[in-house]
Structures are given as C-alpha cells and as structure tokens.
N, C-alpha and C positions, 0 to 999 in steps of 0.2 A: 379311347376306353369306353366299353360298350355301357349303358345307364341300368342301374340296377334293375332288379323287379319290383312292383311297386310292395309284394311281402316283404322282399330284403330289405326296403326303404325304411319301413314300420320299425321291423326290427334292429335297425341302426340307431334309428332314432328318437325308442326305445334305450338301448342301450348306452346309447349316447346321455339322455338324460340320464339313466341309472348313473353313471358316472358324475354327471355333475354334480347329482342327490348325495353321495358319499363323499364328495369332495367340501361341498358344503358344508356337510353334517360335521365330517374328521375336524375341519382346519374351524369351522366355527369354536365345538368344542376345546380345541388345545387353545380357540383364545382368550376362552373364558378364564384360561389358570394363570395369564400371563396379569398380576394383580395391578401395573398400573406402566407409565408412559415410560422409556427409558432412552428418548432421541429429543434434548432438549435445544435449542427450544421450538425443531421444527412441531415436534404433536401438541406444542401448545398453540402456535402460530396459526393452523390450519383449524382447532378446536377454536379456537378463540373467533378465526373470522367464519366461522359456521355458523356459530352460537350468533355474532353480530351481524349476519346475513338473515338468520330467523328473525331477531328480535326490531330488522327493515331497516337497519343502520348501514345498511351498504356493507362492503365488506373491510372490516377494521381490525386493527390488531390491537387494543389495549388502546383504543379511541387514536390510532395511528392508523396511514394506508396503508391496505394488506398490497404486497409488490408481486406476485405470485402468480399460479396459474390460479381458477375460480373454478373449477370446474370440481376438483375432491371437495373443497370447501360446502360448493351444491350441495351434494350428497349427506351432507353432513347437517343442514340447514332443516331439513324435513321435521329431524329426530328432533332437533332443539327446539322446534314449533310445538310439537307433543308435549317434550317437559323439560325445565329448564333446569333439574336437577344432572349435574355434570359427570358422576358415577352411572346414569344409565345411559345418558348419552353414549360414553365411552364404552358401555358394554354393547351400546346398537351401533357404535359404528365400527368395532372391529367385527360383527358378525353380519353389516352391510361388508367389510373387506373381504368377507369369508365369500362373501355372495358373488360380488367380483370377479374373484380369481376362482372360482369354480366352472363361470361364464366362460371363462377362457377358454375351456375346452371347445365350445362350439367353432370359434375361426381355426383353431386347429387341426381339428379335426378337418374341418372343409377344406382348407387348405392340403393336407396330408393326402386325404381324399382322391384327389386330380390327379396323385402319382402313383399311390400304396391302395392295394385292396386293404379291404375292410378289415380286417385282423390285427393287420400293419400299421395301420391308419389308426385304433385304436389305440394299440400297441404307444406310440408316438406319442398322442393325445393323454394318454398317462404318464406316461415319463416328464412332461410338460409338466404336468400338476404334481409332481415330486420334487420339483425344483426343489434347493435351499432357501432361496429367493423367497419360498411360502411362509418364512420367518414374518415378512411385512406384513402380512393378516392380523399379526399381534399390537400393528403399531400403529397408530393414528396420522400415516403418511400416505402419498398418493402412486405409493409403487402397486397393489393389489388392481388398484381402477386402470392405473397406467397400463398393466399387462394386458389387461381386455381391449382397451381402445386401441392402443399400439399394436394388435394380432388383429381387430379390424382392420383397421387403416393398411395392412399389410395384405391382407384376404382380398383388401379391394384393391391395392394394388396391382396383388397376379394377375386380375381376372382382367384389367384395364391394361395393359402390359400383354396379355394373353392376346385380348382382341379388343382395339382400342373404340366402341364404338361413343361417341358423344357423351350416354349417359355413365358409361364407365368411366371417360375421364373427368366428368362431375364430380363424380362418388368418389374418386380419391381424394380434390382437396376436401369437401366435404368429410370425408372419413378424418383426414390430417388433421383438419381445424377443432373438429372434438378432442384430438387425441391432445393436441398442442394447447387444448385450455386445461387441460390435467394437467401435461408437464411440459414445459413451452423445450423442452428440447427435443420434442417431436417433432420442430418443425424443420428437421432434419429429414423430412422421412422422404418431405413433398420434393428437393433435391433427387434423392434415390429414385423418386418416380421416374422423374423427366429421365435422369443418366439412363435408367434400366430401360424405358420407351422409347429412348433415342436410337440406342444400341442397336433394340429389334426392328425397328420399325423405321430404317432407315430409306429404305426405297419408297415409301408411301408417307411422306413427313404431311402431305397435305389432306392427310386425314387426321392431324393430331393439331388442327385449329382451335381446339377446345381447350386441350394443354401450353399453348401458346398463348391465348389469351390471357389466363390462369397466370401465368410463369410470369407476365408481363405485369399483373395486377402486383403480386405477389413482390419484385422485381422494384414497381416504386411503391412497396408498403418497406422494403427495406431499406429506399434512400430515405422516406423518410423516419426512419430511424435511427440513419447517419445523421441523417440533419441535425434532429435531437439531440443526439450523442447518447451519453450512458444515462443520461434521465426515463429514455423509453424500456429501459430494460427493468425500471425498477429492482428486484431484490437480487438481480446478476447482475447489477451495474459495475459492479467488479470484473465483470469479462470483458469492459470495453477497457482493452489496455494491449498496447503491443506485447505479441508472443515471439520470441525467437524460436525459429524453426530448429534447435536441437534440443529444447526443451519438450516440446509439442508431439516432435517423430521419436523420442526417447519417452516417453509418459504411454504412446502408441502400442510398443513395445510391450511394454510391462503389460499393459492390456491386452493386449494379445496375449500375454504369457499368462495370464491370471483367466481369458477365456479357457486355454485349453487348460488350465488346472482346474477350473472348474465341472470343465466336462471329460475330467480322468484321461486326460494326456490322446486317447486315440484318436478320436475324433478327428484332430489336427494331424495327425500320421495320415491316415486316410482320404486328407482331404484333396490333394492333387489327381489320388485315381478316382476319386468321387468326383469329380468335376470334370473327368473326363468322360465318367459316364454320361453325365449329362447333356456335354459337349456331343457324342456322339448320336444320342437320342436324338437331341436339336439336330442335327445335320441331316437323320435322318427324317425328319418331318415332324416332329412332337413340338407342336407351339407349348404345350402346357410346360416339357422340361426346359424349353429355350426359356419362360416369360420366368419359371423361379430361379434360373441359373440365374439371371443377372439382376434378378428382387435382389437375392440372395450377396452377390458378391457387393452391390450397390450399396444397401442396407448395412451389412457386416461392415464393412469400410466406415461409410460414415458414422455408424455409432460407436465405434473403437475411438473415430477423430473426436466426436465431442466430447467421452471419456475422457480423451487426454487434452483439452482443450482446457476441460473443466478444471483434473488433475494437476494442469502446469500452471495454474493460476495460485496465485498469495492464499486464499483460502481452503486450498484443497486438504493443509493439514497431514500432510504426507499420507493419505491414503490413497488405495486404487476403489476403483469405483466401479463395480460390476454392478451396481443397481441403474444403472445408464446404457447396460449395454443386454441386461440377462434374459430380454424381451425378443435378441434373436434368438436364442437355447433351442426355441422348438425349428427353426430353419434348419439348422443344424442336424436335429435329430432327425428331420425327414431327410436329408439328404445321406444320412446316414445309412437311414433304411431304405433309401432307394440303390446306392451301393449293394448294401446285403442283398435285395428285389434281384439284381443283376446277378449275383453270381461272387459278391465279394471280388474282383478282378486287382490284382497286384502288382502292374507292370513295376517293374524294378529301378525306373529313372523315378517313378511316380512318388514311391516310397521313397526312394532313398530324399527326393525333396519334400516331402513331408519330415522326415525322419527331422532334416537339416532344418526346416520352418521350425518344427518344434525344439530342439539341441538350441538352436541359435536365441530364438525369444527367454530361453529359460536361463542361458547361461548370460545374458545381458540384466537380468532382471536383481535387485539387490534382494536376495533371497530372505535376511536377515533384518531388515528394514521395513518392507512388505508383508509381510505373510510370518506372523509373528503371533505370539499368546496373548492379543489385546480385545477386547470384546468389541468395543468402540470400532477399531478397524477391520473386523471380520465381522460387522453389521453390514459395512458396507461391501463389502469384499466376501461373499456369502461362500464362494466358491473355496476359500482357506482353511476353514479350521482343521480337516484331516490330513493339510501339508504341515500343518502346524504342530501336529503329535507327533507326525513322520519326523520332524524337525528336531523337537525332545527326544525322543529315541535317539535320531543319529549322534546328537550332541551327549548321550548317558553313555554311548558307546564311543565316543571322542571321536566322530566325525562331525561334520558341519549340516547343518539343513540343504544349501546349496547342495551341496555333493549328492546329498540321500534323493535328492530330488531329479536331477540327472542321471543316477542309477536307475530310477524308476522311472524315466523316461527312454533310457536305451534296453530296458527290461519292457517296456512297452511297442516300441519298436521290433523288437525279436518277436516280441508274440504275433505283430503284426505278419511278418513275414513267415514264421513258421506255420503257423497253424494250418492244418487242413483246410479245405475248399468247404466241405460239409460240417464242418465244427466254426466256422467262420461268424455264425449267429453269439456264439459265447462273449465275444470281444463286446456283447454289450454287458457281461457283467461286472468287468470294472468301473464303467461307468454308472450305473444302475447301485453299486456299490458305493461311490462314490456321493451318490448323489440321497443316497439313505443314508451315510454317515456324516453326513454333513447338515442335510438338516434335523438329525437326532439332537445333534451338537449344539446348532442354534436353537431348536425348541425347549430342549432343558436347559441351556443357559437363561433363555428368556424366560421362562416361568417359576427359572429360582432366583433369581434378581428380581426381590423383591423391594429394591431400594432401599434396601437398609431396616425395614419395618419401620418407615419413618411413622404410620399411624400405627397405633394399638395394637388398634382391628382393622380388618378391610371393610366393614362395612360402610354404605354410604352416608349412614348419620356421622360416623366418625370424620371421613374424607373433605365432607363438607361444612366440618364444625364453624367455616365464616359464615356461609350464606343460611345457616340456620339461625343465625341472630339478627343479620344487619337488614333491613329495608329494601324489599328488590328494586327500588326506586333510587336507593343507594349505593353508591361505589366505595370499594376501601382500594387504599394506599399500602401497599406491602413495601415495607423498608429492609432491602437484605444488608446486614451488617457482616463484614467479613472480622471476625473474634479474633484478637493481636495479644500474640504472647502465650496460646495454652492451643489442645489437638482439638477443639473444638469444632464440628465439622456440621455446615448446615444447609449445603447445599438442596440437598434432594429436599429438606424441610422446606425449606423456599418455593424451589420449581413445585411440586406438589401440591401445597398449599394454593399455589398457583394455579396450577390445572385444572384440580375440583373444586373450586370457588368461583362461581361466574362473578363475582362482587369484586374481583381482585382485578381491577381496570389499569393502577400503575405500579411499576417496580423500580422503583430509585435506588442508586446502589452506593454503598458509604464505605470503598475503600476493596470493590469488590470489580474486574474487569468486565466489558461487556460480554455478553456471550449468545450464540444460537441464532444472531440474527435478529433477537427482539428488540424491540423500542427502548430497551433502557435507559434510565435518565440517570447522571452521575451526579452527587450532592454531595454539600461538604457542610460540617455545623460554624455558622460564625461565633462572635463571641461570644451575643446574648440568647445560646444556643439556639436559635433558626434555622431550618434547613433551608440550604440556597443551593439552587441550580446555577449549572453554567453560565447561564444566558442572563443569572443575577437577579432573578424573580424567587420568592421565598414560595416554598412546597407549601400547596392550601391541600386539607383531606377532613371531612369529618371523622371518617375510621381510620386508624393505624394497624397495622401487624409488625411487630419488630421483635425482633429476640427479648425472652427473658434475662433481665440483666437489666435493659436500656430501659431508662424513666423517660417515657412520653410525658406532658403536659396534658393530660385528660386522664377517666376513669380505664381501669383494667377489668373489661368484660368478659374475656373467657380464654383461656388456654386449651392450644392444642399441638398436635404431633408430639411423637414423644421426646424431642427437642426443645419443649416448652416455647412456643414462641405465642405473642400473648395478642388479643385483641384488645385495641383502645379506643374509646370512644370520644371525640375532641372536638367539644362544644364551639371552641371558639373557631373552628375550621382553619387554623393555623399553626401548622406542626412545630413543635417548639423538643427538645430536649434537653433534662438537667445535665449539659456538660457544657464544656468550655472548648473544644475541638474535637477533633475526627476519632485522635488517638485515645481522649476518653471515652468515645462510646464504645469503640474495640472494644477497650479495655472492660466495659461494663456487659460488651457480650461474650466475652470469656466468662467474666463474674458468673454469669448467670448457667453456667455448664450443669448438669444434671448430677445430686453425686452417684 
C-alpha cells in the first residue's frame, strides 16, 4: 500500500482528531447526567484506592490492600491531589473516561489504516466509538482506559507480527504490561503474540530471540505464581481452582453467542469468506493481511477463553461478560470491511458454515437465562438489551426469545446470501443498528437510575453531608443495618453515603451479607450491647453512621440521605448500642423508617 501524500496525511490527521474532539465532547457530556455510581462495590474499590494513592497511603481500599490492577486507580490519584472533595472527583474521572475512550480512536484507526483506505478506515474507527461498551464512560471502572491500552497493545502487536524487528518485539510486552496493570486479563494478549509470531514467522524463528527471552521471563514470572498459589492473584484468587472442561468450552459458547449478538448476527455469517479473504491476500504476499489474520484469530480466541474462564467460576453470578471481550469489536469490524474492500465474495461452503457457526452458538445458548430484562446483567453483557425487547415481543405474541432469536438469525443468513454484490455495503446497517439501539438503551437506563433519589439533591454539599462535619484527619465508621420485619430498604443509602464521603474508612455489617468484593467486616452486638467482630476484638470509631432508629452511645450530629441515617459522634471511641442483640437493632432500624 502506497504512503499517503503528506496533504492527505494533514488531513487524516486533522480529521482524525476532529473525531476524537466529538467523541470526547458527546460521551463526556452524557456522563455528566449519569447522577452517581451504580456497580458496587467495584466504583467504590477503584475510588477509594485513587483517593488513598493521592493522599501517599499506597493503594488501600477502606485501610485494606487494594488486590487489583493500579493502573485506572493512577489516573484517578491526580484528581484527588487537587481536591478531596469526592462529587468532583467523580465528575473528573468519568470525563478523564470520556478522554479514554475517545483516544481509542487513534490505534484504530492506525490499525484499520494498513488494510482500508482512508474513508474506510474511518468509517471503522467510528463504529468503534459507538460501541454499547461506551456505557462504562459513565462508571468509575477500568473498561474506558482498558479499551485504549488494549487497541495499543494490539496496534503494536500487528506491527511486531508484521515484521518482527527487536524493537517491535519490545514494544509488545511493553505495550502488554501497561495494558495488564489496567486489567490484569490483558495478560492474555502477550500469549496471542507469541501463537500469532510463531504461526508467521516460522522459517525465521531465530529472529524472534527478543520474544524468546521475554516468553521465558514471563514463563518463570508464572511458576512463581504457582508457587504462591492463589495469594499472588490477590482480588481473582478465586480463579486459582480447578475448571472442568465442560464448564469452560460451554461458558465459551455462550460468548461466542453473545459476541455475534452483539455485533447483529452478520458479522459471524461472514466470517468464514472473510478469512478467506484474507487467507488469499496472505498467500498472495500481503504480510500486513497475513500479521492481522492471525492477531485476529489468536486474540478473538483467547479472550472468549478468559470470558469463560472468568464466567465458569463461583462468582460469575450467572452472567456473560462481554466487557472481557468487547475490546476485539474493532478487529472484527476491519475485517469486515476488508471483506466489503474485496468485493463482498460469498463462496456457498463459506456461508453455509458461518450460517452453522452462528445457528449452532445461539441454539446452545440458554436464551432465557442470559439475555433477559436485568440491568445488572446487561451492564455486563452491553451487547443484549435489544435481544431483550426482541425477547418481550416474541413472548406478547406467545413465542419464546429463543425462537425469535433464531428467526433472526436465519433472516440474517438469507440476506447474507441474497443480496446483490453492489448493495453488499447495506449488511452494515443491521449492525450499525444494532449497535445505536443498544447503546440508547444503556445510556437512558444509566442516566435515569438515579438510585433511588437517595440524596435530596445532587448537589455536592448534599452528597457529602459526612465529610462536611467530621475532621479530615478523622475517619467514620459506617454501620449498615439490614432493618428485620418491615420493606425498609437501604442499601443505595449505604453504598452512597459511602462513595461520597472520603471519611467513611469502615463498613461493618450487622446482619447484612458481604458484597462487591469490599473489605466488609461482619459484627454482632453482645450482651452489654458492644459491637464484636469476628476475630472477637470490640469495633473502636469516634464517628458512627447508622440508621435512624439505632441508639448509638454518643451525640447525634447530623442527618442525611433521604433514608435518615444519622451521624454520631462517640467520645469514648468505643462503639456501644442501646440493645441487647442483633435482632433489636434490626428491629430498631425498621423503627426508624420514614413515614
């Protein structure tokens, strides 16, 4: 491919920025409307160790080790050095994730680039930045920064892959090891390397001593992780456990089904003659289509496996997990449009096993279990909410979601096949469709989940009504009481309270299960009501927060959220309450319900 002019260069790269300036701007804005955290208790976890990475405490979670990647936490540590007020934080770090995932455009683009003219290439590089996946801009988690660093790490892949000289095989793990302190399941990618380098660059292996060395570093960085055991994984120490392999290739499945619902069914019909495209390019001499043929199939593989690796484990919580996998989307789409570049070509085995790839993943998939009316699981699984109406419809009309879904998969099918050669570009409007209705769906869910209106107001005097009184040199004790016997509900009071309070260092829970991964500490009141931990040590706090209802032993400084829960101030710095067990303080945070 011959190199631009250096005019056409300007105006790429011009254009190029104009797209990331709108990208920014759009997805900044829509996150300003989203009023507060609704993934607990990862955006507290990551808030938390940000705030405690500024303030030189290393990175802590509620004076606990953060177990995590460190790297979204960074990005977050800047903001809390400016000000420690937790409402602006929150509003500069989802508009750092705006900034993010606007980036993202550039490795795409360059990537897209080496196959698609400039039209095309753009073309690509937008659809990218329309994911549903652009939901996470609104939430204080590391999928916005992941997208960026993982389409590096990928950019420098091809190019190392392409033509493996020294300092290209540097630049991959380099590239990997940023991406893997965002989300340590990048370190999937550095795998993909070597498989895809091996593949091409078989006759010449003694040019890939760079990669070899690496592999071998790498290699005993992982015995000693066995040695360790599940203590080196910290906050996945849950994945050091044997997986039965029909768990694992059935979790695979579903992920694969839930890629191509994600990307409106074609995609995966198409993709047997699209890879023979590229097959044939490669043969014919094109290193650039050989090096993304096998980025591509390497990469797709392995991150459907960690999907389901993650998914077959005790805490997957029956969900699928495209936020582990949605970072190949743009692969896909350039291979897409390097199909269409060609001529759209239909060989009839090609199809019909796409047709079957796709028939096969969808009808193994529990249609009804999966991709259902849940918010919680269509956060994670971004690519469902419009199988999900599809779903309602077919079930108002007495068929099932399964079924309506197989229709519209062998309705996707036929258009593959029928369509003209010259109308062949159309087949991206289902997806493009797709991929606007979906994230309509998540953006207006997320901006009217409002949590309940647990404050007033949104403003930040409101949000922070703890750290407006208490000492910044002082920590409060947030006691969540689960209320026994009436509908009284106070969760989001809780976690909130939580969030925008840097003062709120622990959360003891009285009858209440752990949840999100946080540090929770479980307490029970003895006779001469004391709270006692596990461990049989009595809870010390000068401040309290506990529901209204519950009599702390100290003064009652200030109420807030519209749940009434009250700030206490407790001279003696030994938490005491007026009951006599567990089941009276319930009971006294029922009492205390709002009328």
């Amino acid at each position: 491919m011959s190199e631009p002019a250096p005019r056409s260069g300007v105006r790429a790269a011009l254009a190029l920025g104009a797209l990331v300036l709108v990208a920014l701007v759009g997805y900044g804005l829509l996150s300003t409307f989203v009023a507060g955290p609704r993934v607990f208790g990862d955006e507290v976890i990551y808030l938390d160790a940000g705030d405690s990475l500024a303030d030189g405490h290393g990175l802590l979670v509620q004076e606990h080790r953060y177990g995590r990647g460190p790297g979204y936490p960074a990005t977050i540590a800047p903001i809390a050095v400016v000000t420690q007020d937790r409402s602006t934080v929150y509003f500069w770090a989802k508009l750092f994730n705006a900034l993010w995932f606007a980036l993202t455009a550039i490795p795409i683009y360059l990537l897209a680039r080496r196959l698609l003219p400039r039209r095309a290439s753009f073309a690509v590089t937008a659809l990218s930045l329309l994911i549903p996946s652009s939901i996470y801009v609104g939430l204080v988690m590391t999928d916005s920064l992941a997208y960026l660093v993982g389409l590096v790490a990928l950019y420098a892949t091809v190019l190392a892959v392409e033509r493996p000289t020294w300092r290209r095989q540097l630049a991959v793990p380099a590239a990997v090891l940023v991406a893997y302190l965002v989300r340590p399941q990048f370190a999937v990618l550095y795998p993909a390397f070597v498989l895809a380098v091996a593949a091409v660059s078989r006759r010449r292996l003694r040019d890939l001593w760079v990669t070899g060395v690496v592999a071998g570093l790498a290699l005993a960085g992982g015995a000693v992780v066995v040695a360790r055991g599940a203590t080196a994984l910290g906050d996945y120490a849950f994945l050091w456990r044997s997986y039965d392999l029909d768990g694992v290739a059935r979790m695979f499945d579903y992920h694969l089904a839930d890629l191509a619902l994600y990307l409106g069914l074609i995609p995966l019909i198409i993709l047997p003659a699209a890879i023979a495209v590229f097959y044939r390019k490669a043969r014919a001499g094109s290193a650039a289509h050989r090096a993304f043929l096998v980025v591509f199939v390497s990469t797709t593989l392995l991150a459907l496996f960690v999907a389901a690796v993650f998914a077959a484990s005790p805490s997957s919580q029956g969900r699928l997990y495209d936020r582990y996998v949605f970072y190949v989307v743009p692969l896909w789409l350039i291979v897409g449009a390097v199909w269409l570049q060609e001529g759209a070509p239909r060989p009839r085995r090609a199809v019909g096993l796409g047709a079957a790839l796709l028939l096969g993943a969808l009808a193994v998939l529990p249609f009804d279990v999966y991709v259902v009316d849940d918010a919680s699981k269509e956060l994670h699984a971004a690519g469902t909410p419009i199988w999900t109406h599809l779903a309602d419809l077919a079930v108002a009309h007495g068929e099932t979601g399964h079924r309506a879904i197989e229709v519209a998969a062998v309705l996707a099918a036929a258009a593959v096949v029928a369509i003209p050669r010259r109308f062949a570009p159309a087949l991206v409007l289902p997806l493009i469709a797709v991929f606007a209705v979906n994230s309509a769906l998540l953006w207006t869910h997320g901006i009217r989940d409002n949590n309940g209106d647990v404050f007033a107001s949104q403003s930040s005097a409101t949000r922070g009504w703890v750290d407006q009184i208490v000492p910044g040199d002082q920590s409060v004790t947030l006691l969540q009481v689960q209320p026994s016997g009436c509908q009284r509900e106070l969760g989001y009071a809780y976690m909130l309270t939580e969030f925008f309070n840097d003062r709120v260092d622990a959360t003891p829970q009285l009858g209440i299960a752990p949840y999100g991964g946080l540090p929770n500490e479980t307490v029970h009141v003895s006779g001469a009501g004391h709270l006692i931990g596990l461990d049989g040590r009595a809870l010390r706090s000068s401040w309290v927060v506990a529901p209204s209802g519950v009599k702390v032993s100290g003064t009652p400084v200030a109420e807030g959220t519209v749940d009434r829960l009250v700030l206490w101030h407790v001279p003696a710095g030994r938490v005491e309450v007026h009951a006599g067990s567990d089941h009276q303080v319930e009971s006294q945070a029922c009492r205390g319900t709002p009328s």
